[in-house]
C-alpha positions as a printed Julia matrix, in Angstrom:
147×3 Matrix{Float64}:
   9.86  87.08  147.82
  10.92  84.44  150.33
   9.86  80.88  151.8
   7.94  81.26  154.86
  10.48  78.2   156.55
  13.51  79.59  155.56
  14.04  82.78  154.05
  15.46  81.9   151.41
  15.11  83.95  148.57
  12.62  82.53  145.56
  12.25  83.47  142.26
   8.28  84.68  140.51
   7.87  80.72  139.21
   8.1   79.22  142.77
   6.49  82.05  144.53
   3.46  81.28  141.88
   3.96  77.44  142.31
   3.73  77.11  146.03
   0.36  80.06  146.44
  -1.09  77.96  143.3
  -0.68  74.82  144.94
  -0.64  75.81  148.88
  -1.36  79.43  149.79
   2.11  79.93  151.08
   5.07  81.63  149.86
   7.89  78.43  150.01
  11.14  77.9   148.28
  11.0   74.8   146.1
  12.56  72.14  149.1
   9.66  73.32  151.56
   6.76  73.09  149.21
   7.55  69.19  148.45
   7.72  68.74  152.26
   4.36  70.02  152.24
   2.88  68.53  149.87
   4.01  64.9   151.5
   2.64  65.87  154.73
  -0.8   66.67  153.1
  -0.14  63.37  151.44
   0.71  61.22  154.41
  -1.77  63.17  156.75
  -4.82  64.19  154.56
  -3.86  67.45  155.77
  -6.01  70.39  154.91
  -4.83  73.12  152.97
  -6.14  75.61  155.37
  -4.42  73.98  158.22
  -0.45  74.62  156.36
  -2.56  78.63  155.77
  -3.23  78.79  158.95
   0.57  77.46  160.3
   2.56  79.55  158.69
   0.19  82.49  159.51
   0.48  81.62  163.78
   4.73  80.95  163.08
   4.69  84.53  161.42
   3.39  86.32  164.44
   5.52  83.53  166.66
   3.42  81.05  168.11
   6.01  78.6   167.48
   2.86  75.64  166.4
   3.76  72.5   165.24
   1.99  70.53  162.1
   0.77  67.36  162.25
   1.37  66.73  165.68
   0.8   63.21  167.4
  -0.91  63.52  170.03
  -0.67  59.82  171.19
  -3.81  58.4   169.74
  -4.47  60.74  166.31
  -2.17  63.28  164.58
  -3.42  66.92  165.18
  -3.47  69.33  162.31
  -1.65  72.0   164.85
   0.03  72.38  168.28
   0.79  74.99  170.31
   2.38  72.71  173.03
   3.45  75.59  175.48
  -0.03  75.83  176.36
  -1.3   72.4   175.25
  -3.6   73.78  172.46
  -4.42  71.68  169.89
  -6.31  73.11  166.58
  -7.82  71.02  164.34
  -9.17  72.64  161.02
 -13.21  70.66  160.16
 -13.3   70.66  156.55
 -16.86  68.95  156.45
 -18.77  70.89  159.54
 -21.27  71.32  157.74
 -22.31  67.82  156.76
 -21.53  66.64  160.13
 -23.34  63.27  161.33
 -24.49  62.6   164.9
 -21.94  59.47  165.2
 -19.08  62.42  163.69
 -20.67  64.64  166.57
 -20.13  62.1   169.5
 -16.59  60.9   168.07
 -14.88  64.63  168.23
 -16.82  65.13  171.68
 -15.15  61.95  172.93
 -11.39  63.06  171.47
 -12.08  66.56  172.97
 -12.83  65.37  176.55
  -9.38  62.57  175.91
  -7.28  65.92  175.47
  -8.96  67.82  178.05
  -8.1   65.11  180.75
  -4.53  65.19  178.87
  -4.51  68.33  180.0
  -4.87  69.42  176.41
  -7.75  72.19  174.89
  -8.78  71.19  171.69
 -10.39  73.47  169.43
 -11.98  72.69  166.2
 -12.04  76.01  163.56
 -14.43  75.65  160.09
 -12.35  75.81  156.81
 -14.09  78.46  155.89
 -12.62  81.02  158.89
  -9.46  80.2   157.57
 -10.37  80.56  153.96
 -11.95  84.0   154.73
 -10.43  85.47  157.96
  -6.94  84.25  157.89
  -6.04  87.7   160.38
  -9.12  87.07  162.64
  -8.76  83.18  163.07
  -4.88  84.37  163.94
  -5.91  86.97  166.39
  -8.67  84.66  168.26
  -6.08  81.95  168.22
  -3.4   84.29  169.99
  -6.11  85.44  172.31
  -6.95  81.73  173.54
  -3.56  81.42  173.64
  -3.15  84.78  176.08
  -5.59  83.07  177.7
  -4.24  79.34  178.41
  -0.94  81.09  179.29
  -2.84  82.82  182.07
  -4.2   79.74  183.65
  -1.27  77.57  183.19
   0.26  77.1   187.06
   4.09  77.41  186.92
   5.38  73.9   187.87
Protein backbone atom coordinates (compact mmCIF):
# COMPACT_ATOMS: atom_id res chain seq x y z
CA UNK A 1 0.00 0.00 0.00
CA UNK A 2 1.14 3.53 -0.84
CA UNK A 3 -0.07 7.33 -0.74
CA UNK A 4 -1.46 8.34 -3.95
CA UNK A 5 0.97 11.90 -3.61
CA UNK A 6 3.95 10.29 -2.80
CA UNK A 7 4.58 6.79 -2.80
CA UNK A 8 5.49 6.40 0.17
CA UNK A 9 4.94 3.27 1.69
CA UNK A 10 1.88 3.10 4.50
CA UNK A 11 1.13 0.75 6.92
CA UNK A 12 -2.90 -1.24 7.19
CA UNK A 13 -3.93 1.67 10.01
CA UNK A 14 -3.33 4.64 7.60
CA UNK A 15 -4.34 2.88 4.50
CA UNK A 16 -7.80 2.27 6.61
CA UNK A 17 -7.66 5.89 8.04
CA UNK A 18 -7.37 7.88 4.88
CA UNK A 19 -10.29 5.35 2.59
CA UNK A 20 -12.42 5.75 6.02
CA UNK A 21 -12.11 9.29 6.04
CA UNK A 22 -11.37 10.21 2.16
CA UNK A 23 -11.55 7.38 -0.38
CA UNK A 24 -7.90 7.62 -1.10
CA UNK A 25 -4.98 5.64 -0.24
CA UNK A 26 -2.54 8.64 1.55
CA UNK A 27 0.34 8.41 3.90
CA UNK A 28 -0.45 10.17 7.16
CA UNK A 29 1.23 13.94 6.00
CA UNK A 30 -1.12 13.94 2.79
CA UNK A 31 -4.34 12.99 4.42
CA UNK A 32 -4.11 16.14 6.96
CA UNK A 33 -3.41 18.28 3.85
CA UNK A 34 -6.59 17.04 2.69
CA UNK A 35 -8.55 17.24 5.16
CA UNK A 36 -7.59 21.24 5.55
CA UNK A 37 -8.35 21.82 2.03
CA UNK A 38 -11.89 20.26 2.48
CA UNK A 39 -11.84 22.46 5.52
CA UNK A 40 -10.80 25.75 4.02
CA UNK A 41 -12.67 25.01 0.65
CA UNK A 42 -15.88 23.02 1.56
CA UNK A 43 -14.41 20.70 -0.77
CA UNK A 44 -16.34 17.64 -1.71
CA UNK A 45 -15.17 14.36 -1.01
CA UNK A 46 -15.83 13.19 -4.46
CA UNK A 47 -13.89 15.99 -5.92
CA UNK A 48 -10.20 14.68 -3.84
CA UNK A 49 -11.92 10.79 -5.50
CA UNK A 50 -12.09 12.08 -8.47
CA UNK A 51 -8.30 13.98 -8.38
CA UNK A 52 -6.36 11.45 -7.53
CA UNK A 53 -8.25 9.14 -9.99
CA UNK A 54 -7.41 11.87 -13.30
CA UNK A 55 -3.41 12.26 -11.61
CA UNK A 56 -3.31 8.32 -11.74
CA UNK A 57 -3.94 8.07 -15.43
CA UNK A 58 -1.82 11.62 -15.74
CA UNK A 59 -3.93 14.43 -16.30
CA UNK A 60 -1.75 16.40 -14.20
CA UNK A 61 -5.33 18.45 -12.51
CA UNK A 62 -4.96 20.74 -9.93
CA UNK A 63 -7.38 21.01 -6.63
CA UNK A 64 -8.90 23.86 -5.57
CA UNK A 65 -7.86 26.00 -8.19
CA UNK A 66 -8.55 29.90 -8.24
CA UNK A 67 -9.80 30.78 -11.00
CA UNK A 68 -9.79 34.61 -10.33
CA UNK A 69 -13.24 35.12 -9.00
CA UNK A 70 -14.16 31.45 -7.15
CA UNK A 71 -11.88 28.47 -6.34
CA UNK A 72 -12.63 25.47 -8.71
CA UNK A 73 -12.85 22.02 -7.27
CA UNK A 74 -10.39 20.85 -10.36
CA UNK A 75 -8.18 22.12 -13.22
CA UNK A 76 -6.85 20.75 -16.02
CA UNK A 77 -5.12 24.06 -17.11
CA UNK A 78 -3.39 22.65 -20.34
CA UNK A 79 -6.65 22.74 -21.85
CA UNK A 80 -8.44 25.25 -19.59
CA UNK A 81 -10.97 22.68 -18.17
CA UNK A 82 -12.39 23.35 -15.14
CA UNK A 83 -14.59 20.52 -13.22
CA UNK A 84 -16.63 21.32 -10.60
CA UNK A 85 -18.28 18.33 -8.65
CA UNK A 86 -22.60 19.58 -7.75
CA UNK A 87 -23.22 17.93 -4.60
CA UNK A 88 -26.92 19.31 -4.41
CA UNK A 89 -28.13 18.93 -8.33
CA UNK A 90 -30.80 17.67 -7.39
CA UNK A 91 -32.35 20.30 -5.17
CA UNK A 92 -31.21 22.91 -7.46
CA UNK A 93 -33.17 26.40 -7.34
CA UNK A 94 -33.84 28.60 -10.39
CA UNK A 95 -31.63 31.58 -8.80
CA UNK A 96 -28.73 28.36 -8.26
CA UNK A 97 -29.61 27.64 -12.07
CA UNK A 98 -28.92 31.26 -13.40
CA UNK A 99 -25.78 31.77 -10.97
CA UNK A 100 -23.68 28.57 -12.46
CA UNK A 101 -25.02 29.65 -16.06
CA UNK A 102 -23.52 33.10 -15.44
CA UNK A 103 -19.93 31.55 -13.97
CA UNK A 104 -20.00 29.10 -16.96
CA UNK A 105 -20.34 31.77 -19.72
CA UNK A 106 -17.35 34.06 -17.28
CA UNK A 107 -14.98 30.95 -17.99
CA UNK A 108 -16.05 30.38 -21.41
CA UNK A 109 -15.09 34.04 -22.42
CA UNK A 110 -11.85 33.23 -20.16
CA UNK A 111 -11.32 30.94 -22.53
CA UNK A 112 -12.09 28.33 -19.94
CA UNK A 113 -14.85 25.09 -20.36
CA UNK A 114 -16.46 24.49 -17.30
CA UNK A 115 -18.13 21.39 -16.61
CA UNK A 116 -20.26 20.56 -13.72
CA UNK A 117 -20.36 16.41 -12.89
CA UNK A 118 -23.27 15.07 -10.13
CA UNK A 119 -21.69 13.50 -6.94
CA UNK A 120 -23.26 10.67 -7.63
CA UNK A 121 -21.08 9.80 -11.13
CA UNK A 122 -18.26 10.02 -9.03
CA UNK A 123 -19.66 8.03 -6.19
CA UNK A 124 -20.73 5.28 -8.68
CA UNK A 125 -18.59 5.48 -11.89
CA UNK A 126 -15.31 6.64 -10.65
CA UNK A 127 -13.67 4.72 -14.20
CA UNK A 128 -16.43 6.23 -16.46
CA UNK A 129 -16.44 9.89 -15.05
CA UNK A 130 -12.36 9.34 -15.63
CA UNK A 131 -12.72 8.12 -19.12
CA UNK A 132 -15.41 10.95 -20.24
CA UNK A 133 -13.16 13.42 -18.54
CA UNK A 134 -10.01 12.21 -20.64
CA UNK A 135 -12.20 12.17 -23.68
CA UNK A 136 -13.24 16.02 -23.26
CA UNK A 137 -9.93 16.43 -22.59
CA UNK A 138 -8.80 14.56 -26.14
CA UNK A 139 -11.14 16.75 -27.26
CA UNK A 140 -10.11 20.43 -25.97
CA UNK A 141 -6.54 19.37 -26.93
CA UNK A 142 -7.81 19.04 -30.48
CA UNK A 143 -9.24 22.46 -30.75
CA UNK A 144 -6.66 24.27 -28.84
CA UNK A 145 -4.63 26.49 -31.75
CA UNK A 146 -0.86 26.27 -31.07
CA UNK A 147 0.18 29.85 -30.11
Amino acid sequence: MTCKDCDKSIGYQQHKESMDSLGVELCARHTKLIKKVILDNNTPLEAIQLFYALKEVGANPMLEWWDGKKSVDIAISRVKLNIEIDKDYNMITHEQAINDLEEAMHSFKNGFTTIRIPHLAVKYYLEDTVQNILGIIAGLKANIKAI
